[in-house]
C-alpha positions in Angstrom: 90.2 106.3 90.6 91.7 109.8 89.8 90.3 110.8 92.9 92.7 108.5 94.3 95.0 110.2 92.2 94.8 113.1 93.6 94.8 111.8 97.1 98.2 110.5 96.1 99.8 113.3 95.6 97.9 115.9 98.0 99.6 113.3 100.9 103.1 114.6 100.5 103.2 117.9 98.3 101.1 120.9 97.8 100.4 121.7 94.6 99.1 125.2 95.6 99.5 127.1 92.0 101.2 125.0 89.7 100.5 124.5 86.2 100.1 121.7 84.3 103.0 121.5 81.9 102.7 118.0 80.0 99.9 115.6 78.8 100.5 112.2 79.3 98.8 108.8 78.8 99.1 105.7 80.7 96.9 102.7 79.6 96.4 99.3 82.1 96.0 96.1 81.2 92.8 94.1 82.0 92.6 93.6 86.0 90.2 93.5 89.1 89.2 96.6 90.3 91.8 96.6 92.9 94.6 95.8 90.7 94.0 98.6 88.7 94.0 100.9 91.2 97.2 99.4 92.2 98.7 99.9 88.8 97.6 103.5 88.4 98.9 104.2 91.6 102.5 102.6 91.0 102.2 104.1 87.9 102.0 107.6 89.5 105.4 106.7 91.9 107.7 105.1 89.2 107.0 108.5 86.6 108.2 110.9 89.9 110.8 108.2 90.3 111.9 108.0 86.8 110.5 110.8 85.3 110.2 113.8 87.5 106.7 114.2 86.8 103.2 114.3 89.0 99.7 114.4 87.9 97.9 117.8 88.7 94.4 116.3 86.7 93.8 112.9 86.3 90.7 111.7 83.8 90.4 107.9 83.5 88.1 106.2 81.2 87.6 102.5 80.8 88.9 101.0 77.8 86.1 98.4 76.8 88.8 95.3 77.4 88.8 95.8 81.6 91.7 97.7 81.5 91.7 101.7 81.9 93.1 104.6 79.7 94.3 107.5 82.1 95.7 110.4 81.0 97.5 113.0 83.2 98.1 116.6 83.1 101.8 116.9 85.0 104.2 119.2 86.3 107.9 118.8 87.3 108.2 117.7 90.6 110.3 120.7 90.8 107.9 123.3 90.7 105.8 121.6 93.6 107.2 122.4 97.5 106.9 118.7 99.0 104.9 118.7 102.5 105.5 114.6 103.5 107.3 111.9 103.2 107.5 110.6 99.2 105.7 107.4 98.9 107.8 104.5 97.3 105.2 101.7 96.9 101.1 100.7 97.3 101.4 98.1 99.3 99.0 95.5 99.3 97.8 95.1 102.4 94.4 96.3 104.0 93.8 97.3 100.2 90.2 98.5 99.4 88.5 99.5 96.5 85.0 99.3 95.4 81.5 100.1 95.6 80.2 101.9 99.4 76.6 103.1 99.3 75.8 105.6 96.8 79.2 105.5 95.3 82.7 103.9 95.8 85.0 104.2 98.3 89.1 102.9 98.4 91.7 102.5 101.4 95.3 102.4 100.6 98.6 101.8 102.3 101.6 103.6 101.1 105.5 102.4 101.9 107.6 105.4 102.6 
């Protein structure tokens, strides 16, 4: 999951030296794995969107109710040059997410 995270935002900035300047904390409600990531994910668009504010390091724990607690370490959008075009939504489609071989593996489609 905060791989996917990271995946996110590598797709259309650099964030070459920036610092983390804020800790924040998002927590999910109970979902399938694939929802989750989805909520993460939209979570990550509507704080650039609302907040000016991207994940640099993502840590995600489970919460023990089949939600997840995720906290960020952020940065202005500001202080990150942008490389792509600035995702707007997950969408749903072709969505995977789940265990592949040793480990797990995910696919995601992002509206521009």
């Amino acid at each position: 999951m905060a791989e996917a995270v990271t995946a996110l935002v590598d797709s259309f900035t650099d964030p070459g030296g920036a610092r983390p300047a804020a800790d924040r904390e998002f927590h999910t409600p109970p979902a399938d794995d694939q929802d989750l990531l989805v909520d993460v994910l939209d979570e990550v668009i509507f704080r650039m969107d609302t907040t000016g504010e991207l994940p640099l390091r993502t840590e995600v724990t489970d919460d023990g109710d089949g939600g997840l607690r995720v906290r960020w370490q952020t940065v202005g959008t500001d202080a990150l040059e942008l490389i792509g075009a600035v995702p707007k939504a997950v969408a749903l489609h072709e969505l995977r997410f789940g265990p592949d071989g040793p480990g797990w593996s995910c696919a995601v489609t992002l509206d521009v």
